[in-house]
C-alpha positions as CSV (number, residue, x, y, z in Angstrom):
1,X,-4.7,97.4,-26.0
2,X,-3.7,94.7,-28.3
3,X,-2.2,97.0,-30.6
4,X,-0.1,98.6,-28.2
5,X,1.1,95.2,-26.9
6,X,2.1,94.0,-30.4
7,X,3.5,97.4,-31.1
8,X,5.9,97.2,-28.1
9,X,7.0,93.3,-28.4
10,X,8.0,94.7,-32.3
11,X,9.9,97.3,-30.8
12,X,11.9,95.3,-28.1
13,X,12.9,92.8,-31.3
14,X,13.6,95.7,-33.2
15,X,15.9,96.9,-30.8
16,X,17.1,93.3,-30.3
17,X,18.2,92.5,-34.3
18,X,19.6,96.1,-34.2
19,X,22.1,96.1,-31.5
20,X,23.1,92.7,-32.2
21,X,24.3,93.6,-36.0
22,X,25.6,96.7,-34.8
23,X,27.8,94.3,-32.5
24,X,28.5,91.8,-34.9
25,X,29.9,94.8,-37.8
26,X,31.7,96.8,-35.3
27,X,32.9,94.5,-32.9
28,X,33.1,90.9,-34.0
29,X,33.8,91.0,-37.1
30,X,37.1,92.8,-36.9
31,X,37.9,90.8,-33.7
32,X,37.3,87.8,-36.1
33,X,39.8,89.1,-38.8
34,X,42.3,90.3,-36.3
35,X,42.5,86.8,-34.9
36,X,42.6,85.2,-38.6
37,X,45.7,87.3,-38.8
38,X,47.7,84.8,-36.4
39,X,46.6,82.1,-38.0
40,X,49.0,79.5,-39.0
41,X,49.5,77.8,-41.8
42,X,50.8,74.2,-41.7
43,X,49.5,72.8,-45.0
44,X,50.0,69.1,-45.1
45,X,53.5,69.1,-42.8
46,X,52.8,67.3,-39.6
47,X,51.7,68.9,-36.3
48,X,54.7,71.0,-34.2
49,X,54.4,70.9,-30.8
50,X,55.5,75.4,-31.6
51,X,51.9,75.3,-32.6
52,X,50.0,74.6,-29.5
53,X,47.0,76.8,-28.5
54,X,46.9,78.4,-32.2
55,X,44.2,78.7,-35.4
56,X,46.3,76.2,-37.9
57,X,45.1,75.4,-41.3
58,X,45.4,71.7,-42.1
59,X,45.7,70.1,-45.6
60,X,45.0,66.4,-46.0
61,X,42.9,63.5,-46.7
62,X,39.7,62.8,-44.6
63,X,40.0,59.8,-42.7
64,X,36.6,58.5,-41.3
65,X,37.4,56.6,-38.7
66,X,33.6,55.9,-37.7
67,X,31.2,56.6,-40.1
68,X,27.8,58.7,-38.8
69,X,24.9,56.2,-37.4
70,X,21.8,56.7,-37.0
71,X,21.2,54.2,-34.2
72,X,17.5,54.5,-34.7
73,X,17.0,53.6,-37.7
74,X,20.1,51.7,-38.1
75,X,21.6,53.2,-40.5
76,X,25.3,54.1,-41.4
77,X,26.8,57.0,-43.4
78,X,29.9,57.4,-45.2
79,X,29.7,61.2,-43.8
80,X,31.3,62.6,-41.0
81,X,27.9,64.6,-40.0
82,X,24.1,63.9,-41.3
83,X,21.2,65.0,-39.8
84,X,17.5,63.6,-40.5
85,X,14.5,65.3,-41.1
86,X,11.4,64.4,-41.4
87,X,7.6,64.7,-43.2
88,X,4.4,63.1,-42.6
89,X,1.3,62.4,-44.5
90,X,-1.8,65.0,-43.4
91,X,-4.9,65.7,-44.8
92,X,-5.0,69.4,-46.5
93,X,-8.6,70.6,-46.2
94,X,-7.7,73.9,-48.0
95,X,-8.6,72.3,-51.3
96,X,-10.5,75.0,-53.4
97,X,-13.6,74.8,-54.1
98,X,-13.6,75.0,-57.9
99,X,-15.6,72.7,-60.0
100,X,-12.8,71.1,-62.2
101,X,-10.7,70.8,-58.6
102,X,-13.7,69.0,-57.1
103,X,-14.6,66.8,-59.9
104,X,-11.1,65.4,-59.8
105,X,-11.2,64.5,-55.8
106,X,-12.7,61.3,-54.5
107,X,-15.6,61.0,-52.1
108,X,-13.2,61.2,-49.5
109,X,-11.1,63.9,-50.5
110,X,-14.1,65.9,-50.9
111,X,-15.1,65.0,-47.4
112,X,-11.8,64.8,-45.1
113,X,-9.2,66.9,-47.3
114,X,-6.5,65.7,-49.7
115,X,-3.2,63.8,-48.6
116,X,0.0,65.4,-48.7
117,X,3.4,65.8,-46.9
118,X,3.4,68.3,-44.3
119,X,5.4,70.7,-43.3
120,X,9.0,69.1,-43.0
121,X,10.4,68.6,-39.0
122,X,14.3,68.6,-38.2
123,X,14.6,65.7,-36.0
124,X,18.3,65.0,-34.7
125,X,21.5,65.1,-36.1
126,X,24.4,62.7,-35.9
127,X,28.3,62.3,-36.7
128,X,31.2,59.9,-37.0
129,X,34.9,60.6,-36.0
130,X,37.3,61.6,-38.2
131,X,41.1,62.3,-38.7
132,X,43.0,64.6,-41.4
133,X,46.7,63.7,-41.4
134,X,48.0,64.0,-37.7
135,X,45.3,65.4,-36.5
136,X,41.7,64.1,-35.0
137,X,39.0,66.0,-35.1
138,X,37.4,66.9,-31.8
139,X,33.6,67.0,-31.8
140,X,32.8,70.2,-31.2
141,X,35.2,70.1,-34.6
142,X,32.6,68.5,-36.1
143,X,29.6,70.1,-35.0
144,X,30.6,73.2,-36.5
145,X,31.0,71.3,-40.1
146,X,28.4,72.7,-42.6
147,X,26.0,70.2,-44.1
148,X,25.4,71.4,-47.5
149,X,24.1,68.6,-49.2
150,X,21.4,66.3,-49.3
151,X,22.0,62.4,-48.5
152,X,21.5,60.0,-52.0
153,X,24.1,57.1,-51.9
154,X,21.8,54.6,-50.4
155,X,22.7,51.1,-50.1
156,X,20.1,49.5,-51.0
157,X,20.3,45.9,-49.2
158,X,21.2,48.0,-46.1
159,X,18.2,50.0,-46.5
160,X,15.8,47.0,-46.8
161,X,17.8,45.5,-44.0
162,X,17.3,48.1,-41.7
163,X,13.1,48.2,-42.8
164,X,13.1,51.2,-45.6
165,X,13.1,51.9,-49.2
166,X,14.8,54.5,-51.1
167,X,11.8,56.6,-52.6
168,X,12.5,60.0,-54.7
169,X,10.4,62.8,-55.0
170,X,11.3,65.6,-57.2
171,X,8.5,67.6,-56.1
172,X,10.3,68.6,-53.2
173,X,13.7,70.4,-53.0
174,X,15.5,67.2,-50.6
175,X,14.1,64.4,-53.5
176,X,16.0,62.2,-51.4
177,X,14.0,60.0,-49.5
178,X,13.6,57.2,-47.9
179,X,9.6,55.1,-46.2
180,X,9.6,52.2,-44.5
181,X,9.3,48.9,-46.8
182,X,5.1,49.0,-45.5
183,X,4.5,52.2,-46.8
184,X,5.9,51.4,-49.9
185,X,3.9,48.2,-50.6
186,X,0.3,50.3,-50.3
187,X,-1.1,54.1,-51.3
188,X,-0.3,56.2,-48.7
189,X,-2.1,57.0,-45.6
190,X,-2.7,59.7,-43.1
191,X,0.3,59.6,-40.6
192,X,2.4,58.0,-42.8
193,X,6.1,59.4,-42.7
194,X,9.3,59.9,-44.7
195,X,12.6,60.7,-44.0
196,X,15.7,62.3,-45.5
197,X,19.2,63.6,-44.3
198,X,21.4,66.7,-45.1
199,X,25.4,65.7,-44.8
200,X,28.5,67.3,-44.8
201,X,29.8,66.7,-48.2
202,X,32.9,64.8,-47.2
203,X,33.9,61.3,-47.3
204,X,36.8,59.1,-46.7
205,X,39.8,59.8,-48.9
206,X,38.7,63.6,-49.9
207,X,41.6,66.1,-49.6
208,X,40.4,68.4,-47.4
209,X,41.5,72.3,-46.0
210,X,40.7,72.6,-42.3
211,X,40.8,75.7,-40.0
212,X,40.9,75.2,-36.1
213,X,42.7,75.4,-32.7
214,X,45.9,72.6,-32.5
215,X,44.9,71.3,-29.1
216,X,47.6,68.4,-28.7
217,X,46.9,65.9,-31.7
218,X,43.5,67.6,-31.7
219,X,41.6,70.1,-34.0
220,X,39.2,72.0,-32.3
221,X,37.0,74.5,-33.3
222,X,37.7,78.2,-33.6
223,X,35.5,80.8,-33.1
224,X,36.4,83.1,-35.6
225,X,36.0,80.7,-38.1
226,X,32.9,80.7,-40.2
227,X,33.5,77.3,-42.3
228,X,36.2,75.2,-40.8
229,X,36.7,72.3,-43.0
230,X,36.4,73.1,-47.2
231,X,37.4,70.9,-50.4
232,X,41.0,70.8,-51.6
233,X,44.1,71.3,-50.5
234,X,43.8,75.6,-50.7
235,X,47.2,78.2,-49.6
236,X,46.5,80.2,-46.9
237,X,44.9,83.1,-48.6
238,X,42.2,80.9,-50.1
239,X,41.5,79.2,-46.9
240,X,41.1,82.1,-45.0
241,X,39.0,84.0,-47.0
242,X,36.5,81.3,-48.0
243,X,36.4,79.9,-43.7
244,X,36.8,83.4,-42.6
245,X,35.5,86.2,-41.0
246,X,31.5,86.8,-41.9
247,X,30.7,89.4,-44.5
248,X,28.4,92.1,-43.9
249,X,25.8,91.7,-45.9
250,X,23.9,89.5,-43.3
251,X,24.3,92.4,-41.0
252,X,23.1,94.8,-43.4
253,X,20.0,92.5,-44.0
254,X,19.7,92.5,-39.8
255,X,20.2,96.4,-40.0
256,X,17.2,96.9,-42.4
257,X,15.0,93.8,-40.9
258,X,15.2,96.1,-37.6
259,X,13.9,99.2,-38.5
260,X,11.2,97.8,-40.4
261,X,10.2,96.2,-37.1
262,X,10.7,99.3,-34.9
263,X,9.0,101.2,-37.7
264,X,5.8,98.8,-37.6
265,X,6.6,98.3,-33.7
266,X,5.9,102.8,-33.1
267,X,3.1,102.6,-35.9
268,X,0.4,100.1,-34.0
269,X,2.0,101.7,-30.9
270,X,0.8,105.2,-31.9
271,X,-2.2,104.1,-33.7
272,X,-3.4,102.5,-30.1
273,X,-3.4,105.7,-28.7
Protein backbone atom coordinates (compact mmCIF):
# COMPACT_ATOMS: atom_id res chain seq x y z
CA UNK A 1 0.00 0.00 0.00
CA UNK A 2 2.82 2.21 0.79
CA UNK A 3 4.43 1.60 -2.36
CA UNK A 4 1.57 2.46 -4.31
CA UNK A 5 1.12 5.70 -2.31
CA UNK A 6 4.74 6.87 -2.86
CA UNK A 7 4.52 5.62 -6.43
CA UNK A 8 1.53 7.98 -7.18
CA UNK A 9 2.70 11.22 -5.03
CA UNK A 10 6.18 10.65 -7.57
CA UNK A 11 4.00 10.62 -10.36
CA UNK A 12 1.74 13.77 -9.66
CA UNK A 13 5.41 15.68 -9.18
CA UNK A 14 6.47 14.19 -12.09
CA UNK A 15 3.75 15.44 -13.96
CA UNK A 16 4.05 18.74 -12.02
CA UNK A 17 8.11 19.60 -13.03
CA UNK A 18 7.05 18.33 -16.52
CA UNK A 19 4.29 20.61 -17.50
CA UNK A 20 5.74 23.39 -15.83
CA UNK A 21 9.20 23.28 -18.09
CA UNK A 22 7.16 22.53 -20.88
CA UNK A 23 5.45 25.92 -20.11
CA UNK A 24 8.35 27.83 -19.26
CA UNK A 25 10.32 26.64 -22.92
CA UNK A 26 7.40 26.99 -25.03
CA UNK A 27 5.49 29.69 -23.55
CA UNK A 28 7.42 32.00 -21.31
CA UNK A 29 10.42 32.11 -22.60
CA UNK A 30 9.55 33.47 -25.96
CA UNK A 31 6.93 35.71 -24.30
CA UNK A 32 10.07 36.96 -22.21
CA UNK A 33 12.16 37.66 -25.40
CA UNK A 34 9.40 39.14 -27.37
CA UNK A 35 8.89 41.66 -24.60
CA UNK A 36 12.79 42.36 -24.29
CA UNK A 37 12.38 43.32 -27.86
CA UNK A 38 10.50 46.70 -26.79
CA UNK A 39 12.77 47.42 -24.38
CA UNK A 40 14.29 50.81 -24.34
CA UNK A 41 17.33 51.91 -24.03
CA UNK A 42 18.08 55.21 -22.12
CA UNK A 43 21.74 54.67 -20.99
CA UNK A 44 22.71 57.39 -18.61
CA UNK A 45 20.23 60.36 -20.40
CA UNK A 46 17.66 61.38 -17.96
CA UNK A 47 14.12 59.93 -17.67
CA UNK A 48 11.44 61.12 -20.73
CA UNK A 49 8.12 61.36 -19.72
CA UNK A 50 7.76 59.22 -23.88
CA UNK A 51 8.98 56.44 -21.67
CA UNK A 52 6.21 55.81 -19.30
CA UNK A 53 4.85 52.26 -18.73
CA UNK A 54 8.02 50.69 -20.72
CA UNK A 55 11.25 48.06 -19.89
CA UNK A 56 14.16 50.92 -19.94
CA UNK A 57 17.69 50.14 -19.31
CA UNK A 58 19.32 52.66 -16.94
CA UNK A 59 23.07 53.42 -16.74
CA UNK A 60 24.38 55.18 -13.65
CA UNK A 61 25.97 55.33 -10.29
CA UNK A 62 24.19 53.64 -7.32
CA UNK A 63 23.15 55.99 -4.85
CA UNK A 64 22.25 54.34 -1.39
CA UNK A 65 20.10 56.53 0.00
CA UNK A 66 19.49 54.16 3.26
CA UNK A 67 21.77 51.57 3.73
CA UNK A 68 20.21 47.81 4.70
CA UNK A 69 19.58 47.37 8.60
CA UNK A 70 19.21 44.73 10.40
CA UNK A 71 17.15 46.16 13.17
CA UNK A 72 17.72 43.13 15.31
CA UNK A 73 20.91 42.91 15.58
CA UNK A 74 21.60 46.54 14.90
CA UNK A 75 23.47 46.42 12.28
CA UNK A 76 23.94 48.54 9.07
CA UNK A 77 25.06 47.55 5.55
CA UNK A 78 26.57 49.44 2.86
CA UNK A 79 24.37 47.07 0.51
CA UNK A 80 21.21 47.80 -0.94
CA UNK A 81 19.93 44.04 -0.01
CA UNK A 82 21.50 41.37 2.71
CA UNK A 83 19.98 38.61 4.04
CA UNK A 84 21.18 36.69 7.30
CA UNK A 85 21.47 33.21 7.89
CA UNK A 86 22.13 31.38 10.47
CA UNK A 87 23.97 28.06 12.31
CA UNK A 88 23.96 26.71 15.63
CA UNK A 89 26.10 24.58 17.78
CA UNK A 90 24.54 20.72 18.08
CA UNK A 91 25.91 17.71 19.26
CA UNK A 92 26.70 15.05 16.29
CA UNK A 93 26.29 11.56 17.74
CA UNK A 94 27.16 9.93 14.38
CA UNK A 95 30.79 9.97 15.41
CA UNK A 96 32.26 6.49 14.15
CA UNK A 97 33.11 4.22 16.21
CA UNK A 98 36.77 3.63 15.24
CA UNK A 99 39.45 3.25 17.70
CA UNK A 100 41.81 6.16 16.64
CA UNK A 101 38.30 8.38 16.24
CA UNK A 102 37.50 7.39 19.85
CA UNK A 103 40.76 7.78 21.39
CA UNK A 104 40.83 11.38 20.19
CA UNK A 105 37.22 12.33 21.87
CA UNK A 106 36.77 13.38 25.39
CA UNK A 107 34.66 11.64 28.06
CA UNK A 108 31.95 13.71 26.93
CA UNK A 109 32.13 13.39 23.36
CA UNK A 110 32.24 9.77 23.73
CA UNK A 111 29.10 10.04 25.83
CA UNK A 112 26.73 13.00 24.31
CA UNK A 113 28.27 13.33 20.60
CA UNK A 114 30.74 15.91 19.20
CA UNK A 115 29.99 19.76 18.75
CA UNK A 116 29.55 21.17 15.51
CA UNK A 117 27.50 23.69 13.42
CA UNK A 118 24.38 22.42 12.17
CA UNK A 119 22.69 22.60 9.28
CA UNK A 120 22.62 26.38 8.20
CA UNK A 121 18.79 28.18 8.55
CA UNK A 122 17.85 31.38 6.22
CA UNK A 123 16.41 33.69 8.62
CA UNK A 124 15.18 37.10 7.04
CA UNK A 125 16.31 39.28 4.59
CA UNK A 126 16.57 43.04 4.59
CA UNK A 127 17.28 46.16 2.10
CA UNK A 128 17.97 49.90 1.95
CA UNK A 129 16.65 52.43 -0.69
CA UNK A 130 18.46 53.29 -3.45
CA UNK A 131 18.52 55.72 -6.55
CA UNK A 132 20.49 55.36 -10.00
CA UNK A 133 20.54 58.75 -11.75
CA UNK A 134 16.83 60.02 -11.96
CA UNK A 135 15.46 57.14 -11.05
CA UNK A 136 14.53 55.49 -7.44
CA UNK A 137 14.28 52.18 -7.13
CA UNK A 138 10.99 50.80 -6.00
CA UNK A 139 11.13 47.84 -3.65
CA UNK A 140 9.74 45.24 -5.36
CA UNK A 141 12.96 46.68 -7.56
CA UNK A 142 14.98 45.64 -5.03
CA UNK A 143 13.64 42.41 -3.99
CA UNK A 144 14.27 41.04 -7.24
CA UNK A 145 18.22 42.14 -6.98
CA UNK A 146 20.41 38.96 -6.80
CA UNK A 147 22.63 38.51 -3.74
CA UNK A 148 25.63 36.85 -5.01
CA UNK A 149 28.07 37.46 -2.51
CA UNK A 150 28.85 36.85 0.99
CA UNK A 151 29.00 39.89 3.57
CA UNK A 152 33.01 40.66 4.90
CA UNK A 153 33.49 44.45 5.33
CA UNK A 154 32.67 44.43 9.05
CA UNK A 155 33.20 47.38 11.06
CA UNK A 156 34.67 46.32 13.75
CA UNK A 157 33.75 48.94 16.62
CA UNK A 158 30.15 48.73 15.16
CA UNK A 159 30.29 45.09 15.59
CA UNK A 160 31.39 45.12 19.26
CA UNK A 161 28.96 48.00 19.66
CA UNK A 162 26.08 46.21 18.60
CA UNK A 163 27.37 42.76 20.97
CA UNK A 164 29.27 40.55 18.14
CA UNK A 165 32.66 39.72 16.85
CA UNK A 166 33.74 39.12 13.44
CA UNK A 167 34.86 35.30 13.45
CA UNK A 168 36.01 33.44 10.12
CA UNK A 169 35.70 30.00 9.36
CA UNK A 170 37.20 28.63 6.28
CA UNK A 171 35.76 25.39 6.83
CA UNK A 172 32.57 26.48 5.52
CA UNK A 173 31.84 27.95 2.05
CA UNK A 174 30.21 31.62 3.82
CA UNK A 175 33.73 32.04 6.11
CA UNK A 176 32.13 35.06 6.96
CA UNK A 177 30.92 35.17 10.30
CA UNK A 178 30.05 36.83 12.94
CA UNK A 179 29.09 35.35 17.42
CA UNK A 180 28.15 37.44 19.93
CA UNK A 181 31.21 39.02 22.01
CA UNK A 182 30.15 35.83 24.92
CA UNK A 183 30.64 33.20 22.69
CA UNK A 184 33.82 34.43 21.67
CA UNK A 185 35.38 34.83 25.16
CA UNK A 186 34.71 30.78 26.02
CA UNK A 187 34.81 27.25 23.95
CA UNK A 188 31.79 26.71 22.43
CA UNK A 189 28.70 25.24 23.70
CA UNK A 190 25.61 23.38 22.66
CA UNK A 191 23.06 26.07 21.36
CA UNK A 192 25.44 28.44 20.64
CA UNK A 193 24.85 30.36 17.22
CA UNK A 194 26.50 32.19 14.43
CA UNK A 195 25.53 34.36 11.83
CA UNK A 196 26.39 35.47 8.37
CA UNK A 197 24.73 37.56 5.41
CA UNK A 198 24.70 37.09 1.53
CA UNK A 199 24.42 40.82 -0.20
CA UNK A 200 23.92 42.22 -3.42
CA UNK A 201 27.20 43.17 -4.56
CA UNK A 202 26.63 46.87 -4.95
CA UNK A 203 27.44 49.79 -3.02
CA UNK A 204 27.30 53.48 -3.10
CA UNK A 205 29.08 55.07 -6.06
CA UNK A 206 29.23 51.72 -8.36
CA UNK A 207 28.17 52.34 -12.01
CA UNK A 208 25.52 50.26 -12.46
CA UNK A 209 23.17 48.78 -15.76
CA UNK A 210 19.61 48.45 -14.59
CA UNK A 211 16.55 46.80 -16.50
CA UNK A 212 12.93 47.74 -15.30
CA UNK A 213 9.45 49.32 -15.84
CA UNK A 214 9.78 53.57 -15.84
CA UNK A 215 6.88 54.07 -13.48
CA UNK A 216 7.10 58.02 -13.03
CA UNK A 217 10.58 58.71 -11.41
CA UNK A 218 10.33 55.01 -10.47
CA UNK A 219 12.12 51.72 -11.61
CA UNK A 220 10.10 48.85 -11.01
CA UNK A 221 10.57 45.48 -11.63
CA UNK A 222 9.90 43.64 -14.84
CA UNK A 223 8.95 40.34 -15.24
CA UNK A 224 10.75 39.30 -18.12
CA UNK A 225 13.78 40.23 -16.62
CA UNK A 226 15.93 37.57 -15.06
CA UNK A 227 18.78 39.97 -13.44
CA UNK A 228 17.66 43.48 -13.29
CA UNK A 229 20.56 45.51 -12.01
CA UNK A 230 24.44 44.24 -13.31
CA UNK A 231 28.04 46.00 -12.95
CA UNK A 232 28.96 48.64 -15.50
CA UNK A 233 27.63 50.83 -17.62
CA UNK A 234 26.84 47.87 -20.66
CA UNK A 235 24.97 48.96 -24.45
CA UNK A 236 21.88 47.48 -24.89
CA UNK A 237 22.90 44.23 -26.44
CA UNK A 238 25.07 43.37 -23.33
CA UNK A 239 22.41 44.29 -21.00
CA UNK A 240 19.82 42.42 -22.39
CA UNK A 241 21.45 39.29 -22.89
CA UNK A 242 23.15 39.04 -19.49
CA UNK A 243 19.36 40.36 -17.55
CA UNK A 244 17.38 38.60 -20.07
CA UNK A 245 15.22 35.97 -20.91
CA UNK A 246 16.22 32.45 -19.04
CA UNK A 247 18.11 29.86 -20.98
CA UNK A 248 17.04 26.50 -21.33
CA UNK A 249 19.13 24.53 -19.76
CA UNK A 250 17.26 24.77 -16.44
CA UNK A 251 14.29 23.48 -18.32
CA UNK A 252 16.07 20.74 -19.80
CA UNK A 253 17.42 19.78 -16.22
CA UNK A 254 13.35 20.06 -15.10
CA UNK A 255 12.57 17.90 -18.39
CA UNK A 256 14.91 15.01 -17.33
CA UNK A 257 14.31 15.56 -13.28
CA UNK A 258 10.55 14.60 -14.38
CA UNK A 259 10.71 11.51 -16.06
CA UNK A 260 13.02 10.10 -13.67
CA UNK A 261 10.29 10.80 -11.19
CA UNK A 262 7.37 9.46 -13.27
CA UNK A 263 9.77 6.68 -14.19
CA UNK A 264 10.37 5.76 -10.35
CA UNK A 265 6.70 7.08 -9.61
CA UNK A 266 4.99 3.81 -12.37
CA UNK A 267 7.90 1.46 -10.99
CA UNK A 268 6.83 1.23 -7.01
CA UNK A 269 3.35 1.79 -8.51
CA UNK A 270 3.52 -1.49 -10.60
CA UNK A 271 5.71 -3.25 -8.23
CA UNK A 272 2.70 -2.80 -5.51
CA UNK A 273 0.53 -4.60 -7.52
Amino acid sequence: MLKKISGIILIIAGLFFFVTAIKTIFVDIPKAKSALKEVVYVGDEALHAENEGKTVIVCGTLELTEPSYDDELGLAFDSIRISRSKQTMRRDKSTSNSKQTLKNLTDEEKRYGVLKWGTTTSEKTYSGEGKIGDYTLSQDFIDAIRLNTTWDHYDEAELKAAGYAYVPDSSFTQKDFIEPLAQTQRNNAENDVRYFYSASDFKTGDTVTALGIQDGQTLRSAPEVTDNLQKGALDRETAIKQGGAPGIGASIFSIVFSLLLLAGGAIRFTKSK
